[in-house]
C-alpha positions in Angstrom: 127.4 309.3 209.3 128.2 305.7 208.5 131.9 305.0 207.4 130.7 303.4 203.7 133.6 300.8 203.9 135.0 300.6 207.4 138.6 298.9 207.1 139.1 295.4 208.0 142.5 293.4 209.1 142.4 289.8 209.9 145.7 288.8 212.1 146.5 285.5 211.6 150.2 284.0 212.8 150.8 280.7 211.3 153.6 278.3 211.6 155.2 275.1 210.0 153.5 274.3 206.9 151.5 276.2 204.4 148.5 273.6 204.0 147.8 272.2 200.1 145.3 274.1 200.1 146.9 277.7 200.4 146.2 278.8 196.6 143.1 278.8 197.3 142.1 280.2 200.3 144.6 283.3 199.2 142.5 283.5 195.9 139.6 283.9 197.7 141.2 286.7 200.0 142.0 288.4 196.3 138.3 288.8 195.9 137.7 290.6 198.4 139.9 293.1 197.7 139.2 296.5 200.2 139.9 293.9 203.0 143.3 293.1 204.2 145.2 289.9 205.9 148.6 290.5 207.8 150.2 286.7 208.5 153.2 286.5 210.5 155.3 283.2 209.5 158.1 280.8 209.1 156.5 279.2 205.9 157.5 281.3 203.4 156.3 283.9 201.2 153.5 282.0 199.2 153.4 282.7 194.5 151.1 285.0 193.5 150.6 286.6 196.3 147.5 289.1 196.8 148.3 292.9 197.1 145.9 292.8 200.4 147.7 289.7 202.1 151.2 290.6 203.9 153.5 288.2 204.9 156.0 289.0 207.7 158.9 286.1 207.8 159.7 285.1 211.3 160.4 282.2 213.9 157.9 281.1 216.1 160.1 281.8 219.0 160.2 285.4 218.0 157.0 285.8 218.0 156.3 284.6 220.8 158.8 287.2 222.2 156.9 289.5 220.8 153.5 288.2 223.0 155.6 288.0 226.5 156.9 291.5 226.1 153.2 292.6 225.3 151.3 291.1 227.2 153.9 291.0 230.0 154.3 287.0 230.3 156.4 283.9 229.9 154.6 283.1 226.4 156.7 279.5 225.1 154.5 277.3 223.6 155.9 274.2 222.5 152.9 273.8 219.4 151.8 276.5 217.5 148.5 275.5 217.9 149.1 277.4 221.1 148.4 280.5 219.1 144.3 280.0 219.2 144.0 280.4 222.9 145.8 283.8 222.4 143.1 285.1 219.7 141.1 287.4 222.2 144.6 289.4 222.5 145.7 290.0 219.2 143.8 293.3 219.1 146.5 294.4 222.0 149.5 292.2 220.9 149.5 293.9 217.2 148.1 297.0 218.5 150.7 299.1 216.5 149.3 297.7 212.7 145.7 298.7 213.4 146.2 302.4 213.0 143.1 303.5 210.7 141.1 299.8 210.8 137.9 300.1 211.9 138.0 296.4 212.7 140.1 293.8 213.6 139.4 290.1 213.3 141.2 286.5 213.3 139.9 283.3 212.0 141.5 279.9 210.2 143.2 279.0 206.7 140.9 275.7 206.4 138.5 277.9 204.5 137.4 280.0 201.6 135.8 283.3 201.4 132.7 284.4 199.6 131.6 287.8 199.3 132.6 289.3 202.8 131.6 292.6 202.2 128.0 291.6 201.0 127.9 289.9 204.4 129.7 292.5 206.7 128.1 295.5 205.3 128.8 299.0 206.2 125.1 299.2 208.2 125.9 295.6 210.0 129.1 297.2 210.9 127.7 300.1 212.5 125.5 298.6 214.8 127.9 296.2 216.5 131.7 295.6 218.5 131.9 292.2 217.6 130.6 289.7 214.7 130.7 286.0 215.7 129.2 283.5 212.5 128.1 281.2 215.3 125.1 281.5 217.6 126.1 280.4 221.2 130.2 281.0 221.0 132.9 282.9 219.4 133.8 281.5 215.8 137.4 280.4 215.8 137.4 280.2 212.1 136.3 284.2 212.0 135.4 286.7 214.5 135.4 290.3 214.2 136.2 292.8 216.5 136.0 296.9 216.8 138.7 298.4 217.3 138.7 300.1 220.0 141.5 300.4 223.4 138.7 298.9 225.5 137.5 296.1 223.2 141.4 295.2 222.7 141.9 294.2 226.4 138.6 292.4 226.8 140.4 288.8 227.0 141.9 290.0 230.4 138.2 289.4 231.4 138.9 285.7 230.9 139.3 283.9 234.1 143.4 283.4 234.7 144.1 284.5 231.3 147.3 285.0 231.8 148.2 281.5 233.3 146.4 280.0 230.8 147.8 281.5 228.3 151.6 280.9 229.6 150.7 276.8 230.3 151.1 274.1 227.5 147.6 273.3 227.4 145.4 274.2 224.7 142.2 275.4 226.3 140.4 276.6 223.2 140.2 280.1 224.7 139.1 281.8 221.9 136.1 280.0 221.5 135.0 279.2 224.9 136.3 281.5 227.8 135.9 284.3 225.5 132.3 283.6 224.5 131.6 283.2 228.2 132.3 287.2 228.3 129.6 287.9 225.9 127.4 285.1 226.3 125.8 284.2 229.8 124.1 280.2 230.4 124.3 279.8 226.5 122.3 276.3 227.4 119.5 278.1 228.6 116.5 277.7 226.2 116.5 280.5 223.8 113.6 282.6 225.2 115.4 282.4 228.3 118.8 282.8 226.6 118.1 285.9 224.7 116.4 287.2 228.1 119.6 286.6 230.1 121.4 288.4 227.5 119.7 291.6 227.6 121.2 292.1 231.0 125.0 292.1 229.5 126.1 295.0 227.8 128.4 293.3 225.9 126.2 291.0 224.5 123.8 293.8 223.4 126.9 295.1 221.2 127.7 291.8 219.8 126.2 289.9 217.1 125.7 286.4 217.2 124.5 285.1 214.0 124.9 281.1 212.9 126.5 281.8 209.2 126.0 277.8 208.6 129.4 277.7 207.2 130.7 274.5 209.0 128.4 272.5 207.9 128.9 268.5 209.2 129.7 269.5 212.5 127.5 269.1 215.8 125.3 272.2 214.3 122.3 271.0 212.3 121.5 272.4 209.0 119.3 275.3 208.7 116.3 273.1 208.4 117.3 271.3 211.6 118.7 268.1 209.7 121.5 267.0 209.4 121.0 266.7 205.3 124.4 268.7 205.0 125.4 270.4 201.3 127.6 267.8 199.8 129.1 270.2 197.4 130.3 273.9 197.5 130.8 276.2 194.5 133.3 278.8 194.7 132.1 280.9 191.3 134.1 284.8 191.3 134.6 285.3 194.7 130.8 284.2 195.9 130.2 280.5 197.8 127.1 278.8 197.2 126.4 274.6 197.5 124.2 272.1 196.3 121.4 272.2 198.4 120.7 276.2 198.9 119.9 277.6 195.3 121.2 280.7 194.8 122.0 281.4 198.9 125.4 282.9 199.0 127.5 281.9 202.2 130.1 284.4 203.7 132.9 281.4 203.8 132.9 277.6 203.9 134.8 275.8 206.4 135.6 273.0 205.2 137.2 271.7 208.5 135.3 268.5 208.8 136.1 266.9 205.4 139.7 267.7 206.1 139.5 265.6 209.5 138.1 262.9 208.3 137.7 262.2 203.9 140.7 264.3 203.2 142.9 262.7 206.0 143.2 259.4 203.8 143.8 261.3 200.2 147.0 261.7 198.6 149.0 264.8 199.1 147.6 267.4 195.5 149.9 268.3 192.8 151.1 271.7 193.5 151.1 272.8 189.7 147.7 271.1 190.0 146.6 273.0 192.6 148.2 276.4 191.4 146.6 276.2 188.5 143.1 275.3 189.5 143.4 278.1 192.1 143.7 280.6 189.4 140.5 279.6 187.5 137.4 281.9 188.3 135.4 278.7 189.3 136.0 275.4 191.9 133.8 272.6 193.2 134.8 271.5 196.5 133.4 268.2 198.1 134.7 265.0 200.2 137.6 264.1 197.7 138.8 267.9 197.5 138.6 270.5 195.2 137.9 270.4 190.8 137.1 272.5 188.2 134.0 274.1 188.5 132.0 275.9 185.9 130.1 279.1 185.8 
């Protein structure tokens, strides 16, 4: 029998600096309430703060103490951006908060949600061990995982994980020497590709499904142009754009505006933002985000 709402935690340790944009992405977690987020931090626990979204106050030298005793290395990063090569392990690392989650997941803060549980559903959930929204790699920005003991210690498949992981390099692990574990010669053509992937049982349990929730990046639009939205709605907890009717998105990652158009713009108002935040309705394009209507 299928579990009608299998539990979900996203582990997500962040340090330095909330981003300006933190109101929002945490109203968006609100939404989507049977689905919970546990941060570990030393920014400090953010207003209005959802009843599924924990914050657990702490150094970024103690928690890296807390990888190098799990893991069994010499974990010292110097940036925190360290942290994303380490993804693939958090399913071991915080192995003691997973008790009674069906899943576990990680992912970025430079988004907002949509509906994930219209996206996730209970049948989707059933049929697979992990949920990437990209089609040839691991998402970074989200990825979900079963929980399971042998789907927590899959990253030791990664070729010298560990010194990898205990070097100052970033190496984008989550997203490439991870996807190599489920995904064999992803530049294969895709007749070939899918062929090749039949052979890898791991790849048979995983699901590896382009979301088109980056949009501007080096992924063409779902037509094959690059004729990308150039605005996003966030209306009650659901993410739609400009160019897709009524398609609903399961997130928009809005990564490439903030490299580029959002790098130049003044720092937001906090009240500003804390009170947009708290309306049932944004607009978010290349100056930020504004009111939006329902």
């Amino acid at each position: 029998m299928i579990n009608p709402c299998p539990r979900i935690l996203f582990l997500m340790p962040y340090f330095g600096r909330w981003p300006s944009w933190m109101p929002f992405f945490l109203e968006s977690c609100r939404r989507n309430p049977d689905i919970d987020w546990l941060f570990f931090s030393d920014c400090g626990i953010p207003e209005n703060l959802p009843p599924n979204v924990t914050v657990e106050n702490m150094m970024l030298s103690d928690y890296c103490g807390i990888v190098s005793e799990r893991l069994g290395i010499d974990f010292a990063p110097k940036q925190a951006y360290k942290l994303c090569d380490i993804r693939p392990a958090f399913g071991l690392i915080h192995a003691d908060r997973l008790q009674g989650y069906d899943f576990w997941g990680y992912g970025d803060i430079d988004l907002v949600y949509g509906d994930l549980r219209s996206y996730f559903t209970a049948d989707r959930l059933a049929s697979y061990d992990l949920f990437s929204t990209h089609e040839r790699r691991v998402a970074g920005h989200l990825c979900l995982i079963r929980n399971t003991a042998l789907k927590r210690e899959l990253f030791r498949q990664i070729k010298d994980w560990k010194a990898r992981f205990e070097d100052q390099k970033h190496h984008a692990l989550d997203e490439g020497a991870f996807s190599r574990i489920f995904l064999w010669r992803k530049n294969f053509p895709k007749p070939l590709f899918n062929l090749v992937g039949k052979f890898n049982p791991l790849r048979r349990r995983s699901e590896f499904t382009e979301a088109f929730s980056t949009p501007g990046g080096c992924i063409k639009w779902h037509d094959g142009t690059e004729n990308f939205p150039r605005k996003w709605y966030w209306r009650d907890g659901c993410v739609s754009n400009d160019r897709d009717g009524d398609r609903r998105f399961p997130y928009f990652h809005f990564v490439c505006w903030k490299r580029n158009e959002w790098s130049s713009l003044p720092e937001p108002d906090p009240a500003e933002v804390k009170r947009l935040a708290a309306e049932s309705a944004w607009v978010i394009d290349a100056t930020g985000f504004h009111r939006g209507e329902l």
